[in-house]
Structures are given as structure tokens and as C-alpha cells.
N, C-alpha and C positions, 0 to 999 in steps of 0.2 A: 586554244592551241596547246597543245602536245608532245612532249617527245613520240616519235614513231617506233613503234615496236614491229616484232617481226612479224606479228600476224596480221600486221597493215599492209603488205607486201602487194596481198593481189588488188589491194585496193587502188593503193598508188598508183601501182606501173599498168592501171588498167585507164587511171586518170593523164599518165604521161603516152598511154597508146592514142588518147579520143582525139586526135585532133589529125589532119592529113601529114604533118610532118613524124609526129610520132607513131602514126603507124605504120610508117615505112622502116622504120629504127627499131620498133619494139616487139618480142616477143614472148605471147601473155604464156605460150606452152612450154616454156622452158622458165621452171624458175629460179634453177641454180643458179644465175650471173647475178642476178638480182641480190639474192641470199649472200653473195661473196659479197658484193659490194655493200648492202647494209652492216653485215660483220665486221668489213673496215671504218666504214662513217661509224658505226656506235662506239670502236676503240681510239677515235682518234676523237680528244679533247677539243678540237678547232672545228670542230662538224658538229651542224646543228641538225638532224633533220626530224621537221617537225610534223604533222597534221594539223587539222582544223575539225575539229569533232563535234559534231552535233547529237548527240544523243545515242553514242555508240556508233554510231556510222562515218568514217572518213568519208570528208568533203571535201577537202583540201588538203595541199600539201608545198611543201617548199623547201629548199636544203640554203641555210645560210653557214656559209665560213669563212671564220675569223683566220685573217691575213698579218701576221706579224712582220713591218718590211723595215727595212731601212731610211728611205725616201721620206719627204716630209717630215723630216727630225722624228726619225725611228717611228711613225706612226703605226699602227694597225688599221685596217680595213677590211669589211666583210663585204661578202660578197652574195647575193642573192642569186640561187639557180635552180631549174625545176621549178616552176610556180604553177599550180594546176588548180584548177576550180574545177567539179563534180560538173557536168554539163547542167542537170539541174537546179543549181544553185549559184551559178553567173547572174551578173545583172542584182544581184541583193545586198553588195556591198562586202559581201566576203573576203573578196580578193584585194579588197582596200585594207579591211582589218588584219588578211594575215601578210600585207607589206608595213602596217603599223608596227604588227608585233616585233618583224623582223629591224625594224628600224630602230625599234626599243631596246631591244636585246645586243644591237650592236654598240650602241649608244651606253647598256649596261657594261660591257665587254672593251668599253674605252676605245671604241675604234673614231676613230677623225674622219670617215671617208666610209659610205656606203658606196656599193656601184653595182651594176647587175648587165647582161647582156641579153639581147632578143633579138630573134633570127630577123632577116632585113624585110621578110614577105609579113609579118607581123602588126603591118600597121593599126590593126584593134589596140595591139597593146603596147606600142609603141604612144597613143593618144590615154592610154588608162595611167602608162608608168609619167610623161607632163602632166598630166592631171595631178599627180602624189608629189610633185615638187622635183622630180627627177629632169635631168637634161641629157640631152645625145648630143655630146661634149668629144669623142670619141670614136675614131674607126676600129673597128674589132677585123683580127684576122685570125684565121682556122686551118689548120694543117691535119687534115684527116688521117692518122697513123695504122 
């Protein structure tokens, strides 16, 4: 794992395209929005967004950020979003390793409280994130702006 640099860009958002939800969302020919938003994630200290590098090639990727709240006697909590595995490289244990890392790094960052969300048609990874000790403890709501 990795900080994500800018020339991971088509990597990424070609890994957050491959799947039927993201390809209704993403658009690999435009890559200005992308470039905005990596510009904010790498200036803001509470954003992590990392890759998974196998030999120079993005394989993975994931954005975790550190939540400073009040709640839980002032706790922090990180928050795990974007999780993408290379279609080739699912099924290898990769996407276990890079919810480890992120689990560590939160865990370095004093957060008390991991938590992450995934769409409700999800149930692959709804059965991968029980598998890592996670629980759907929680309803999630969405307000599309």
C-alpha cells in the first residue's frame, strides 16, 4: 500500500468504473473532476487515499478518513470508502490485506471506531466485509444533491 499519486488517476477511476454500479456514475473521458477531487483529498490531512501496488501496476485502491467527533468521549473514527480490487486480482486475498492496512492505520491515527458503508445490492461484499470482523450494526441513508 501506497499513497496515491496523480498519475494513478486513470487507474483508479477505471477500477471504480468496472463494476455495473460504477459505471453508471463514472466517466473514464473526462478527467478533470477526478483531478479536482484528488487535489482536495491530498491537501486535506484527514484523507488517506491509498493504492495497492504490485510491481508498478495499481491493483487496488481505497480512500480512508480520519473523523474527529465529539461522541464517544471526543472519539475519532475512520471511515473506509472506495474499496476496488483490479478484476484480476480479486479472489487472492488482496482486498483482505488492503482492509488490514486500513484497519492499522486507523488504529495508528487513534481512532476507536472503524466503520465503512456498501451499496445494499452488494451482498459479495457485504459477506467479505463479516468475514474481517465488521457487522451491519446500522441503516445508512443517502440524499443525492
Amino acid at each position: 500500500m501506497r499513497p496515491a499519486r496523480a498519475e494513478d488517476l486513470p487507474e483508479i477511476v477505471a477500477m471504480l468504473a468496472d463494476d455495473p454500479l460504477g459505471a453508471t456514475r463514472e466517466d473514464l473521458d473526462d478527467p478533470a473532476p477526478y483531478r479536482r477531487a484528488f487535489d482536495a483529498i491530498e491537501a486535506d490531512p484527514h484523507q488517506h487515499l491509498v493504492v495497492a501496488d504490485a510491481d508498478g501496476t495499481v491493483v487496488g485502491t481505497l480512500q480512508l478518513t480520519v473523523i474527529p467527533g465529539l461522541s464517544r468521549k471526543g472519539a475519532s473514527r475512520a471511515l473506509i470508502e472506495a474499496v476496488r480490487v483490479h478484476s484480476g486480482h480479486r479472489g487472492d486475498g488482496l482486498g483482505a490485506a488492503m482492509i488490514g492496512w486500513a484497519v492499522d492505520e486507523a488504529r495508528r491515527q487513534d481512532c476507536s471506531l472503524v466503520q465503512l458503508t456498501s451499496d445494499a445490492t452488494r451482498e459479495d461484499a457485504h459477506r467479505f466485509y463479516e468475514r474481517l470482523g465488521f457487522t451491519a450494526s446500522h441503516v445508512g441513508f443517502k440524499l443525492t444533491l
